[in-house]
mmCIF entry with sequence, helices, sheets and N, C-alpha, C, O atoms, coordinates in Angstrom:
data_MODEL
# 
_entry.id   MODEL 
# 
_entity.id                         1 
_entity.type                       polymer 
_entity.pdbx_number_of_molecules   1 
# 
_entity_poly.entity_id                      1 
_entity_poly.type                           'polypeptide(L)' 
_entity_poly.nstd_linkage                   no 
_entity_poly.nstd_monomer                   no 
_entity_poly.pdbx_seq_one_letter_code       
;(UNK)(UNK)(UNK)(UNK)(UNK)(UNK)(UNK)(UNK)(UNK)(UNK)(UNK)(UNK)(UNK)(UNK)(UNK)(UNK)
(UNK)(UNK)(UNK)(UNK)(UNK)(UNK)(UNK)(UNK)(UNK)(UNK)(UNK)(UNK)(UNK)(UNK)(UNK)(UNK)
(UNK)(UNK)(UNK)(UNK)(UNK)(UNK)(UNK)(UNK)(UNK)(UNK)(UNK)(UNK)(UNK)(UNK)
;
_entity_poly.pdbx_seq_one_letter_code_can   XXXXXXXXXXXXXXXXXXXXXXXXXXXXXXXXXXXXXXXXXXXXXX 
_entity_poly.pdbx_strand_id                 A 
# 
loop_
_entity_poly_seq.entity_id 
_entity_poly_seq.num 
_entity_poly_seq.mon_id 
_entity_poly_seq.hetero 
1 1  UNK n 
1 2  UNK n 
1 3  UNK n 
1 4  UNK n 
1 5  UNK n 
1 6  UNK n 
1 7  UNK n 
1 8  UNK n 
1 9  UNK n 
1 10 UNK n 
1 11 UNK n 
1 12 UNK n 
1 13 UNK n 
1 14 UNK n 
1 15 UNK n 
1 16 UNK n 
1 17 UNK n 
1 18 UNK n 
1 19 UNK n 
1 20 UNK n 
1 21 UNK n 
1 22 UNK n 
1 23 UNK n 
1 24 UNK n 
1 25 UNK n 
1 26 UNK n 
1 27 UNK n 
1 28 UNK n 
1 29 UNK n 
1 30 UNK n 
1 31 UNK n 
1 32 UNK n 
1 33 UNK n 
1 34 UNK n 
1 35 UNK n 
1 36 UNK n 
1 37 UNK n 
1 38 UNK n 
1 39 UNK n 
1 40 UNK n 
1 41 UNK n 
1 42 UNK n 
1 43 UNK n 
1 44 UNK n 
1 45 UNK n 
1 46 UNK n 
# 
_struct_asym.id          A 
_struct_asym.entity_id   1 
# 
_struct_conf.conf_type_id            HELX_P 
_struct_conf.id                      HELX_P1 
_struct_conf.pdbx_PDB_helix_id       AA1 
_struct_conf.beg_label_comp_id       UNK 
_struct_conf.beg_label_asym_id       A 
_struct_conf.beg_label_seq_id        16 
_struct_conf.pdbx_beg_PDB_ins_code   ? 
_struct_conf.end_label_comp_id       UNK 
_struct_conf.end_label_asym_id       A 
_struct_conf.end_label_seq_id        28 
_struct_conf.pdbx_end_PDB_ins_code   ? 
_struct_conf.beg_auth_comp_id        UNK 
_struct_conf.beg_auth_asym_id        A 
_struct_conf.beg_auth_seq_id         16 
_struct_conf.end_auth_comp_id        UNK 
_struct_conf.end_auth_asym_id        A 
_struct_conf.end_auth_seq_id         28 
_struct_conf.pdbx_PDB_helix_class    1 
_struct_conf.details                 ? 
_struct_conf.pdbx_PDB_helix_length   13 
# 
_struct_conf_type.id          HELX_P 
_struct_conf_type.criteria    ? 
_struct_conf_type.reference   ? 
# 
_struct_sheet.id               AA1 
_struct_sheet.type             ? 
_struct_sheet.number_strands   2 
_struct_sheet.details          ? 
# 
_struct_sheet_order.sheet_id     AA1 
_struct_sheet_order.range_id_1   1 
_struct_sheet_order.range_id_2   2 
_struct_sheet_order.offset       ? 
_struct_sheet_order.sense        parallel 
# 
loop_
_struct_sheet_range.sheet_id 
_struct_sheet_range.id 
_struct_sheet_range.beg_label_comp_id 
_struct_sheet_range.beg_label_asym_id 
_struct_sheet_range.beg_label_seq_id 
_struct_sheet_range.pdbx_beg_PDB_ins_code 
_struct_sheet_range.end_label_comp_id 
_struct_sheet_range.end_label_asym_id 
_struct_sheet_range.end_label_seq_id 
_struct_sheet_range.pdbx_end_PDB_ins_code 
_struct_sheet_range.beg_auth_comp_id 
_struct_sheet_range.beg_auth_asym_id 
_struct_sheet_range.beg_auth_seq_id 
_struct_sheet_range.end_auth_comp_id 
_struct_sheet_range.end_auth_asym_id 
_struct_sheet_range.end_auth_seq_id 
AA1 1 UNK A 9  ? UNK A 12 ? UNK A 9  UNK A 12 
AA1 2 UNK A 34 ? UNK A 37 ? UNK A 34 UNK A 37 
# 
loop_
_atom_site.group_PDB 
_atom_site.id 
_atom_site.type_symbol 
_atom_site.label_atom_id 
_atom_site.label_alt_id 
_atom_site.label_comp_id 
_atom_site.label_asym_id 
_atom_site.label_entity_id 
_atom_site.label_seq_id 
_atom_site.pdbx_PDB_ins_code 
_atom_site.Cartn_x 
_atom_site.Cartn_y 
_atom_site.Cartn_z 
_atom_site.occupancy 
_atom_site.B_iso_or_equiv 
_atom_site.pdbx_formal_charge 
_atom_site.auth_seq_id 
_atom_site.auth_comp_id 
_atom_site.auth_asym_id 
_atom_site.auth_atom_id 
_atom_site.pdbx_PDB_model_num 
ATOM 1   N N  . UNK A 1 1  ? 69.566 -9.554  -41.519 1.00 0.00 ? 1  UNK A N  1 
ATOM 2   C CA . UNK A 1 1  ? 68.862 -10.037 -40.356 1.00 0.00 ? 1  UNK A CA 1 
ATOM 3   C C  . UNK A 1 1  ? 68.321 -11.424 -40.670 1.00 0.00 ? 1  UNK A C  1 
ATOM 4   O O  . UNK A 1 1  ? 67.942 -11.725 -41.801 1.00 0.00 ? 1  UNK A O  1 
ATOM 5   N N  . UNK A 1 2  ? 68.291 -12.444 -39.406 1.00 0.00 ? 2  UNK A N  1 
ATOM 6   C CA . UNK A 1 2  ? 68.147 -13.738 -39.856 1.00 0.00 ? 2  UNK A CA 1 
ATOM 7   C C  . UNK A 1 2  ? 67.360 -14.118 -39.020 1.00 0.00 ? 2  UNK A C  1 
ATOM 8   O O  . UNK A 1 2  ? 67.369 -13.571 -37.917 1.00 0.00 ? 2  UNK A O  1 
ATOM 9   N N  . UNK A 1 3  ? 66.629 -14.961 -39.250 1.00 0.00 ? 3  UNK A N  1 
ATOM 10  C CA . UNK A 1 3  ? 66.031 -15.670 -37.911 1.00 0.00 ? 3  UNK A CA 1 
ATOM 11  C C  . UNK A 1 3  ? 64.262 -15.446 -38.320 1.00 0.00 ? 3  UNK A C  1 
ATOM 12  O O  . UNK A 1 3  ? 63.842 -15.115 -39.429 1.00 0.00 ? 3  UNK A O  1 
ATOM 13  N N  . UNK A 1 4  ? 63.545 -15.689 -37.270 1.00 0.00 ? 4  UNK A N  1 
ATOM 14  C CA . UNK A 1 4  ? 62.121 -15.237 -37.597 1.00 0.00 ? 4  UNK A CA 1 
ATOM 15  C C  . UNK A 1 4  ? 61.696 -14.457 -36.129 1.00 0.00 ? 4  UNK A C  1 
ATOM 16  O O  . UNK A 1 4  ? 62.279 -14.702 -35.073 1.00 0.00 ? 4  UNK A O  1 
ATOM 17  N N  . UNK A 1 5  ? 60.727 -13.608 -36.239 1.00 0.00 ? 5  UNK A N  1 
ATOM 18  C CA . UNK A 1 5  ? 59.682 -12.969 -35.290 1.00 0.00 ? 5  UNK A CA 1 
ATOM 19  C C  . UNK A 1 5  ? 58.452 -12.921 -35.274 1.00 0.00 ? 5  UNK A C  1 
ATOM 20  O O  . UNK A 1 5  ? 57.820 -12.117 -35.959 1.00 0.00 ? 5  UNK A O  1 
ATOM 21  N N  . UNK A 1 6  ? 57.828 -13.916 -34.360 1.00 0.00 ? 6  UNK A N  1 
ATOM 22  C CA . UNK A 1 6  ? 56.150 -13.712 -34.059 1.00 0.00 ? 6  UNK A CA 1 
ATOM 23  C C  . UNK A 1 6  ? 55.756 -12.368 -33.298 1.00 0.00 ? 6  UNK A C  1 
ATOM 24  O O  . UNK A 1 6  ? 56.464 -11.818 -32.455 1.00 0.00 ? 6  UNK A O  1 
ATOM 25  N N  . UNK A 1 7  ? 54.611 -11.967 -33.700 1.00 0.00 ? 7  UNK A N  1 
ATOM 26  C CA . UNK A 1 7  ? 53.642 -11.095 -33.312 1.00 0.00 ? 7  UNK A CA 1 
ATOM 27  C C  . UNK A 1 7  ? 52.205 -11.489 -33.875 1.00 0.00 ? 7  UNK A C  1 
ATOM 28  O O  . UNK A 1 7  ? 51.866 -11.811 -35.014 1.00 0.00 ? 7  UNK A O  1 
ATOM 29  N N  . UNK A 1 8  ? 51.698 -11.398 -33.059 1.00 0.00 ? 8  UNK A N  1 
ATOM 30  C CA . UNK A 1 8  ? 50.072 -10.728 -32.768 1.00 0.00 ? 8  UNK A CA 1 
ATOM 31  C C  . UNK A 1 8  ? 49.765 -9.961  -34.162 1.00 0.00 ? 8  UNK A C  1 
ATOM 32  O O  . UNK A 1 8  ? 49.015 -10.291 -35.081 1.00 0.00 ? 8  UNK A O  1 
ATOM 33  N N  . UNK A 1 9  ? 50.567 -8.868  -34.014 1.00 0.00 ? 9  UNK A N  1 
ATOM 34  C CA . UNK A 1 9  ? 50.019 -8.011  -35.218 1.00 0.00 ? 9  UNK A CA 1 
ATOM 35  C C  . UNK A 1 9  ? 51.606 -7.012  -35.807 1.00 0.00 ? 9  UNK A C  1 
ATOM 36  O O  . UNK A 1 9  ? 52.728 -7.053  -35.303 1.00 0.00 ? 9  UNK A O  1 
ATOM 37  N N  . UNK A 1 10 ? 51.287 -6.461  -36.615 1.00 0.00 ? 10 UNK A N  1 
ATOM 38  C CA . UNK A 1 10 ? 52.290 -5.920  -37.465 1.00 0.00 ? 10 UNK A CA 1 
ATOM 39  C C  . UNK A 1 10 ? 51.580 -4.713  -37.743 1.00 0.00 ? 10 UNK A C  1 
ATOM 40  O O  . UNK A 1 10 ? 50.446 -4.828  -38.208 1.00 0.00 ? 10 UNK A O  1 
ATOM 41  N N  . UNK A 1 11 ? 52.136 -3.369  -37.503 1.00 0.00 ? 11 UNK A N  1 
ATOM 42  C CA . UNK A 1 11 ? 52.018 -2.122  -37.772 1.00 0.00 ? 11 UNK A CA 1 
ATOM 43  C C  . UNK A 1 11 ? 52.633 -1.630  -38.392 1.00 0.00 ? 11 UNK A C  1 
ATOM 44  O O  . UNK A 1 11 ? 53.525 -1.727  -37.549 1.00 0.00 ? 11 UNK A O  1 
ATOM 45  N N  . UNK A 1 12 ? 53.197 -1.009  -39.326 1.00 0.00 ? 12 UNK A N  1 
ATOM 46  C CA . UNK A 1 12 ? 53.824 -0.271  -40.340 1.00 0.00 ? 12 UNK A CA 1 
ATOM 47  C C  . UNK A 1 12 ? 53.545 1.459   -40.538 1.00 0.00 ? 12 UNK A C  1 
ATOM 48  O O  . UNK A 1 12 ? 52.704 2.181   -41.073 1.00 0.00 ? 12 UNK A O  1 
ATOM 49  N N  . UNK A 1 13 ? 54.562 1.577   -39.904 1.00 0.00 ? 13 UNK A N  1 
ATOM 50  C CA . UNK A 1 13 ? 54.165 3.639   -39.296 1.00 0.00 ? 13 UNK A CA 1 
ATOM 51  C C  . UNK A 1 13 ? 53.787 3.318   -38.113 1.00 0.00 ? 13 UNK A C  1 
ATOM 52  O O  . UNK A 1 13 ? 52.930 2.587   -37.617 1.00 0.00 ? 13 UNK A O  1 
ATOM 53  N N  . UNK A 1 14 ? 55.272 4.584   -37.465 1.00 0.00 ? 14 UNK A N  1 
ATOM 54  C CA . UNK A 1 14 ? 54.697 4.806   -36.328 1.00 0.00 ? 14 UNK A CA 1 
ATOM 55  C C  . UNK A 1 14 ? 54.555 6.247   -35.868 1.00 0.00 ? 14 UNK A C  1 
ATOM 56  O O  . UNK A 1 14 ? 55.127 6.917   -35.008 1.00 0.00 ? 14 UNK A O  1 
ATOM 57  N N  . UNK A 1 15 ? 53.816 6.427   -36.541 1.00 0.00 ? 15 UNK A N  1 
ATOM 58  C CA . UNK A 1 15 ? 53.363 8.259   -36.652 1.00 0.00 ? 15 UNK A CA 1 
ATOM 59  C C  . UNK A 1 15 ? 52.112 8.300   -35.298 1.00 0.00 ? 15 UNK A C  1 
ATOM 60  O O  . UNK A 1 15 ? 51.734 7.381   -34.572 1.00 0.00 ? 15 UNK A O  1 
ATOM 61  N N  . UNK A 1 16 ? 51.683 9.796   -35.339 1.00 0.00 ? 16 UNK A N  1 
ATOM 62  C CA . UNK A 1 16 ? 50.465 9.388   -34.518 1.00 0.00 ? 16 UNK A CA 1 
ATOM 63  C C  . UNK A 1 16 ? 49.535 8.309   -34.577 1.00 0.00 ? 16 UNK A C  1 
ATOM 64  O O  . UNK A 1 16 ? 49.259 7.526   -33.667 1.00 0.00 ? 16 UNK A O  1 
ATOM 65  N N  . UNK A 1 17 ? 48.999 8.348   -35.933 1.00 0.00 ? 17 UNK A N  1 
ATOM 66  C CA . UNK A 1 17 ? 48.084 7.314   -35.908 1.00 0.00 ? 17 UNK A CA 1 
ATOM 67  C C  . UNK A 1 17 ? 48.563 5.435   -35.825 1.00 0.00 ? 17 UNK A C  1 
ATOM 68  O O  . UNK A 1 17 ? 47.890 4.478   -35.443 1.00 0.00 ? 17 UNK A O  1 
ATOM 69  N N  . UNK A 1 18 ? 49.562 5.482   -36.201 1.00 0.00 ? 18 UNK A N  1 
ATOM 70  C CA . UNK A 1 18 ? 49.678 3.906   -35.581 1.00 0.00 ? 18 UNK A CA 1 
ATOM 71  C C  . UNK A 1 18 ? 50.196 3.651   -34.232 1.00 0.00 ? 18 UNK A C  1 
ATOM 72  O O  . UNK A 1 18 ? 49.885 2.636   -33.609 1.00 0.00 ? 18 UNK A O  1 
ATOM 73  N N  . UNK A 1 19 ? 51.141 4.736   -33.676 1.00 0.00 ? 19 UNK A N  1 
ATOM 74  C CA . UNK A 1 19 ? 51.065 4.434   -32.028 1.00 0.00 ? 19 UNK A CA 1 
ATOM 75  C C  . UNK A 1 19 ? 49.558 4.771   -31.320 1.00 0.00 ? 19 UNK A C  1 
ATOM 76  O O  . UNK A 1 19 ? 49.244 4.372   -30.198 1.00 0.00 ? 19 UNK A O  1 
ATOM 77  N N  . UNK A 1 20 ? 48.878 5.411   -32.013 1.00 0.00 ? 20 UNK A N  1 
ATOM 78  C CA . UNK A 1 20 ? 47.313 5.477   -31.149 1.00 0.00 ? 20 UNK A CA 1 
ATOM 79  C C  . UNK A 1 20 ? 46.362 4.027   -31.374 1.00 0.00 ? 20 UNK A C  1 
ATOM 80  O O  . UNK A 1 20 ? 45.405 3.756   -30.648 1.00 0.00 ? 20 UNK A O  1 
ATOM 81  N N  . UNK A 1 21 ? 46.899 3.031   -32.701 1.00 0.00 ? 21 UNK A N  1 
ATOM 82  C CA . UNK A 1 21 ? 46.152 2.484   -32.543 1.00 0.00 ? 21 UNK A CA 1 
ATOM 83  C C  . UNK A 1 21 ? 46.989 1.285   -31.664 1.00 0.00 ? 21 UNK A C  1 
ATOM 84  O O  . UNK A 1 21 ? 46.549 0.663   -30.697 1.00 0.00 ? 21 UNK A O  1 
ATOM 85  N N  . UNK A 1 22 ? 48.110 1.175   -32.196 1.00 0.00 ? 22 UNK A N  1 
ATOM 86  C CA . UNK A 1 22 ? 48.841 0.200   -31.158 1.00 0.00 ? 22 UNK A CA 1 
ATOM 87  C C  . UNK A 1 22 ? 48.082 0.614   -29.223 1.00 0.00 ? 22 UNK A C  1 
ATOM 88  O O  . UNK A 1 22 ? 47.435 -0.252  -28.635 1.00 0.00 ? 22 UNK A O  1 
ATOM 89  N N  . UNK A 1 23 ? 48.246 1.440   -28.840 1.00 0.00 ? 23 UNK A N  1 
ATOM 90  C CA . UNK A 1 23 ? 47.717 1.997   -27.796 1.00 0.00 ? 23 UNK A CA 1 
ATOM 91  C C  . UNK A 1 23 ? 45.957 1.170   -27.346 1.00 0.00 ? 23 UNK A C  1 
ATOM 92  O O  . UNK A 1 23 ? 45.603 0.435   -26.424 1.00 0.00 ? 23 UNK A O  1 
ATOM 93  N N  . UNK A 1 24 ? 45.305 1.718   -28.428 1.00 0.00 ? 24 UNK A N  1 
ATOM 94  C CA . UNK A 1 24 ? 43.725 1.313   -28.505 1.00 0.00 ? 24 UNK A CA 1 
ATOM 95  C C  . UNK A 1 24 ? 44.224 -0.825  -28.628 1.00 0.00 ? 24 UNK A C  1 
ATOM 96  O O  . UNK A 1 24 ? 43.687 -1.668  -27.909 1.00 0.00 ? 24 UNK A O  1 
ATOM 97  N N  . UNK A 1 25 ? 45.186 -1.107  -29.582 1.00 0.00 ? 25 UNK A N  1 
ATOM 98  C CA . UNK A 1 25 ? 45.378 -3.207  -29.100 1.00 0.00 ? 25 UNK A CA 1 
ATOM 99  C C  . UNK A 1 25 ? 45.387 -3.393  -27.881 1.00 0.00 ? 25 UNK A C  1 
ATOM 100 O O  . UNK A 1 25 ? 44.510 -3.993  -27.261 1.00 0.00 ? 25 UNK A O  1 
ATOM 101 N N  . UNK A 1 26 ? 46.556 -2.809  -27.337 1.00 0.00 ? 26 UNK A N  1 
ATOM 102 C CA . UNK A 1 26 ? 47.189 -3.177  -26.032 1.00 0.00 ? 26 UNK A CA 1 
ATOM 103 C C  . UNK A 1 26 ? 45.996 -3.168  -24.903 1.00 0.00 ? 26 UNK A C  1 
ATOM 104 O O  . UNK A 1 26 ? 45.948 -4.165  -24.183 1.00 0.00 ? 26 UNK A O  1 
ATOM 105 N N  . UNK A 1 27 ? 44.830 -1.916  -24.640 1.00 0.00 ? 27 UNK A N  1 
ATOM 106 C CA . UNK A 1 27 ? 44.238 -1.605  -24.180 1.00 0.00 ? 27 UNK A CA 1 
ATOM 107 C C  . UNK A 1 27 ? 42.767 -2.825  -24.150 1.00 0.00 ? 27 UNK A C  1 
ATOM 108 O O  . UNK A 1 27 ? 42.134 -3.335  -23.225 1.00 0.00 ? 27 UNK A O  1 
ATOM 109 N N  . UNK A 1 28 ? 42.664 -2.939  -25.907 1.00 0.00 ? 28 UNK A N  1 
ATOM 110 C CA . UNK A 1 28 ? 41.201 -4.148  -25.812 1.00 0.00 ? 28 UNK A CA 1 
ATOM 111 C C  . UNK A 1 28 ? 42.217 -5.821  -25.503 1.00 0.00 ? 28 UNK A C  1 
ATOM 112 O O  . UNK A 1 28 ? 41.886 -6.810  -24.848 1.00 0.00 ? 28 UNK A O  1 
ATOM 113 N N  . UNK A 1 29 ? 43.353 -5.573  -26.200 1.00 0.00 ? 29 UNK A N  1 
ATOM 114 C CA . UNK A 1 29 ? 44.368 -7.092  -25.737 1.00 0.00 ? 29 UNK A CA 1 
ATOM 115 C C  . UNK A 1 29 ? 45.385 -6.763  -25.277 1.00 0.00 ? 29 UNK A C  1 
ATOM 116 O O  . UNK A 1 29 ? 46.404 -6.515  -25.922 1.00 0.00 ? 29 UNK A O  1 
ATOM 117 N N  . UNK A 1 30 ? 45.239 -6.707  -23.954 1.00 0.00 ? 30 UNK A N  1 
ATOM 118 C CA . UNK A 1 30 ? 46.450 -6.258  -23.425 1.00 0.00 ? 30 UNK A CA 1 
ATOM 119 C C  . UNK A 1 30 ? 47.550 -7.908  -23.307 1.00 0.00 ? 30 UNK A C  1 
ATOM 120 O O  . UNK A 1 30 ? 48.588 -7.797  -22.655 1.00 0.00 ? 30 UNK A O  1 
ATOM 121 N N  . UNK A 1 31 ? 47.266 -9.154  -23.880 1.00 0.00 ? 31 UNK A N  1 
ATOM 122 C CA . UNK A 1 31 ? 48.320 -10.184 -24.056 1.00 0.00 ? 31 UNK A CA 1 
ATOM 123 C C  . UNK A 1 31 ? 49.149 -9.864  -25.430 1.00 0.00 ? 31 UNK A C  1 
ATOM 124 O O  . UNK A 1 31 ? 50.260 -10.345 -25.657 1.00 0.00 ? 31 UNK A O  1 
ATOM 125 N N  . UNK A 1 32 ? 48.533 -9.084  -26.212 1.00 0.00 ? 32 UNK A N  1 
ATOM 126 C CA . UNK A 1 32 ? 48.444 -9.065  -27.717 1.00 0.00 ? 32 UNK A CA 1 
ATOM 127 C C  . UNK A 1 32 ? 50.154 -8.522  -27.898 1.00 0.00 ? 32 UNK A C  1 
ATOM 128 O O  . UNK A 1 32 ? 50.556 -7.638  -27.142 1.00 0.00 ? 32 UNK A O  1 
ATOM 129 N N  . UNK A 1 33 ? 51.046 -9.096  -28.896 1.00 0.00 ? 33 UNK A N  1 
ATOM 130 C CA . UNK A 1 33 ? 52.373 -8.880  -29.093 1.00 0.00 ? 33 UNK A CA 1 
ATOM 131 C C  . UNK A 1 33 ? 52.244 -7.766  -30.329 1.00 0.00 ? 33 UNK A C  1 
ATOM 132 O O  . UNK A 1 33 ? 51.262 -7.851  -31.066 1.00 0.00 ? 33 UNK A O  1 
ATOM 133 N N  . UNK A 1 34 ? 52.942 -7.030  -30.488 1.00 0.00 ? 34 UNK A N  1 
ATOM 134 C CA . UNK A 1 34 ? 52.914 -6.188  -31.331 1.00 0.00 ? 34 UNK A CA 1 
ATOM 135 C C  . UNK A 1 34 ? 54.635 -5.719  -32.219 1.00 0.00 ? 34 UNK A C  1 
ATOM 136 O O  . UNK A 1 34 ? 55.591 -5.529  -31.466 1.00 0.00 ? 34 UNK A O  1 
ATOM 137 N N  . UNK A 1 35 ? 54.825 -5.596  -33.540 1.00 0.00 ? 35 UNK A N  1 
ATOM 138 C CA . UNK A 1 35 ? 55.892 -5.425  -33.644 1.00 0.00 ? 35 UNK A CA 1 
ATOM 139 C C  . UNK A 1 35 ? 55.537 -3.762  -34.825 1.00 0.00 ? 35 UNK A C  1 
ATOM 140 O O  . UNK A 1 35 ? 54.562 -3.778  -35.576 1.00 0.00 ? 35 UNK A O  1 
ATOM 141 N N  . UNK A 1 36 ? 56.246 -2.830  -34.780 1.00 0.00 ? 36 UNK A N  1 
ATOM 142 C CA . UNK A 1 36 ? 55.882 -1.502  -34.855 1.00 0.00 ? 36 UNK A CA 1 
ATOM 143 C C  . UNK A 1 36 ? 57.216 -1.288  -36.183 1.00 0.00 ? 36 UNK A C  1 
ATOM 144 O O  . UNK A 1 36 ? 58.371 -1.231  -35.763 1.00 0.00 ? 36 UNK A O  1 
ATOM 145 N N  . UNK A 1 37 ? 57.005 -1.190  -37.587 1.00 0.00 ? 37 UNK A N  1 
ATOM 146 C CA . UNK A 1 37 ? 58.217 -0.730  -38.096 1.00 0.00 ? 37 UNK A CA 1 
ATOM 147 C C  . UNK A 1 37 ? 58.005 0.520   -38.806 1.00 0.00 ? 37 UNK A C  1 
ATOM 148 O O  . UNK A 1 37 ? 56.918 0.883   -39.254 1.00 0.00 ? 37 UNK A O  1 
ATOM 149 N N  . UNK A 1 38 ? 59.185 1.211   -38.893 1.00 0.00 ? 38 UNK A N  1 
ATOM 150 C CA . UNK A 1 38 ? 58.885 2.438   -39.507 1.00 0.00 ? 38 UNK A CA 1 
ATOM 151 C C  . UNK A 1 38 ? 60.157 2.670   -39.996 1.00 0.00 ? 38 UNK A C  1 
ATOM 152 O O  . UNK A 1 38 ? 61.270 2.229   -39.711 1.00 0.00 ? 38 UNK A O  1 
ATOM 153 N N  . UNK A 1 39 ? 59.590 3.724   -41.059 1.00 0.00 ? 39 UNK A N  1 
ATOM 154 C CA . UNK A 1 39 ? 61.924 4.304   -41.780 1.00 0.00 ? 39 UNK A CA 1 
ATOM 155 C C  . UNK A 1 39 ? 62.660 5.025   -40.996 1.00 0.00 ? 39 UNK A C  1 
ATOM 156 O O  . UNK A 1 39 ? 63.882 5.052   -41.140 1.00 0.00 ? 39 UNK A O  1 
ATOM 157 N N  . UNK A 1 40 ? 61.869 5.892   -39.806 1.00 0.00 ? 40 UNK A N  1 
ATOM 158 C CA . UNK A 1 40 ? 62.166 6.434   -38.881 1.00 0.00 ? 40 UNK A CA 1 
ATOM 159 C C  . UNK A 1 40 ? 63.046 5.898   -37.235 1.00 0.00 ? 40 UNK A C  1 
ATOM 160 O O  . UNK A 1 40 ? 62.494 5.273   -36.329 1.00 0.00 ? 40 UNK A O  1 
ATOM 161 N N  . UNK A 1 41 ? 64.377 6.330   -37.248 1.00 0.00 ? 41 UNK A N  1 
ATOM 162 C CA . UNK A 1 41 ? 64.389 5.591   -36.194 1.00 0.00 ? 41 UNK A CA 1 
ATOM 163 C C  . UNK A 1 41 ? 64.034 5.756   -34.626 1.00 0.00 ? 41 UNK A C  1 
ATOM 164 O O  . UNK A 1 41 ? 64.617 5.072   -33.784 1.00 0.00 ? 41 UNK A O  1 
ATOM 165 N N  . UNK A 1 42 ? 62.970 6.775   -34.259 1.00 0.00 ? 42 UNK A N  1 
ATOM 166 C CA . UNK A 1 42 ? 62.165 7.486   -33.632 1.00 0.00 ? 42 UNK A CA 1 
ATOM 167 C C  . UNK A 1 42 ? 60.434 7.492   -33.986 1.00 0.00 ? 42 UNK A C  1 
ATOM 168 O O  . UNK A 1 42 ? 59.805 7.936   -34.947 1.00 0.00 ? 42 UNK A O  1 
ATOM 169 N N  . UNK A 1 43 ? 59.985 6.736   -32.651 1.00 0.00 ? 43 UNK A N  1 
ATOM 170 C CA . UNK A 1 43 ? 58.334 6.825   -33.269 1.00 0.00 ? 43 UNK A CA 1 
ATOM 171 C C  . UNK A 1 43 ? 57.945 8.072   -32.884 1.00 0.00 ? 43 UNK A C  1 
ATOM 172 O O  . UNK A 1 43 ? 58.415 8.765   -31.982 1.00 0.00 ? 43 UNK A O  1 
ATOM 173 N N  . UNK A 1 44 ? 56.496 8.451   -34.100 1.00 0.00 ? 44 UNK A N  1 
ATOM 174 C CA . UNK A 1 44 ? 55.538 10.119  -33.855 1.00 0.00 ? 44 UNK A CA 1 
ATOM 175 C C  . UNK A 1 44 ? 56.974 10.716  -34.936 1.00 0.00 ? 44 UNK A C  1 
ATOM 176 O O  . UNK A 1 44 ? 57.134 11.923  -34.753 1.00 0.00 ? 44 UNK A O  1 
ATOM 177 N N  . UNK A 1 45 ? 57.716 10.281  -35.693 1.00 0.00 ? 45 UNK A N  1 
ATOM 178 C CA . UNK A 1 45 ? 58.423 11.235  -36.465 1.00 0.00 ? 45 UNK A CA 1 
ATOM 179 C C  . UNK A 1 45 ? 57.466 12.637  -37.686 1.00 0.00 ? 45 UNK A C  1 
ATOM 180 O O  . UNK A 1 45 ? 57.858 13.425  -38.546 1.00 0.00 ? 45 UNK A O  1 
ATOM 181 N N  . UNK A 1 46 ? 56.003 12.255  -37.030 1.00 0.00 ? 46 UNK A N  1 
ATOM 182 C CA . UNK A 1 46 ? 54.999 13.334  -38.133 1.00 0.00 ? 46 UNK A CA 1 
ATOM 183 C C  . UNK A 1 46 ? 55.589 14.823  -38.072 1.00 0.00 ? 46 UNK A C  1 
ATOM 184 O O  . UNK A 1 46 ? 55.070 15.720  -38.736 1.00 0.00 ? 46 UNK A O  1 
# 
């Protein structure tokens, strides 16, 4: 993969707890960019 990607913020896991907090950004910054990675290729894989 080549190139670059801006975000706002960077999450790593997307189990419950990081889609709840991604959820709780969007909600206090809803402009806020977010990029979500996980080993899973399905988020909530808990």
């Amino acid at each position: 993969m080549s190139g670059q990607h801006h975000s706002d913020y960077l999450l790593i896991g997307a189990g419950a707890m990081g889609l709840a907090f991604a959820d709780t950004l969007l909600t206090e910054l809803p402009d806020a960019t977010i990029t979500i990675v996980d080993r899973h290729a399905k988020p909530g894989g808990h």
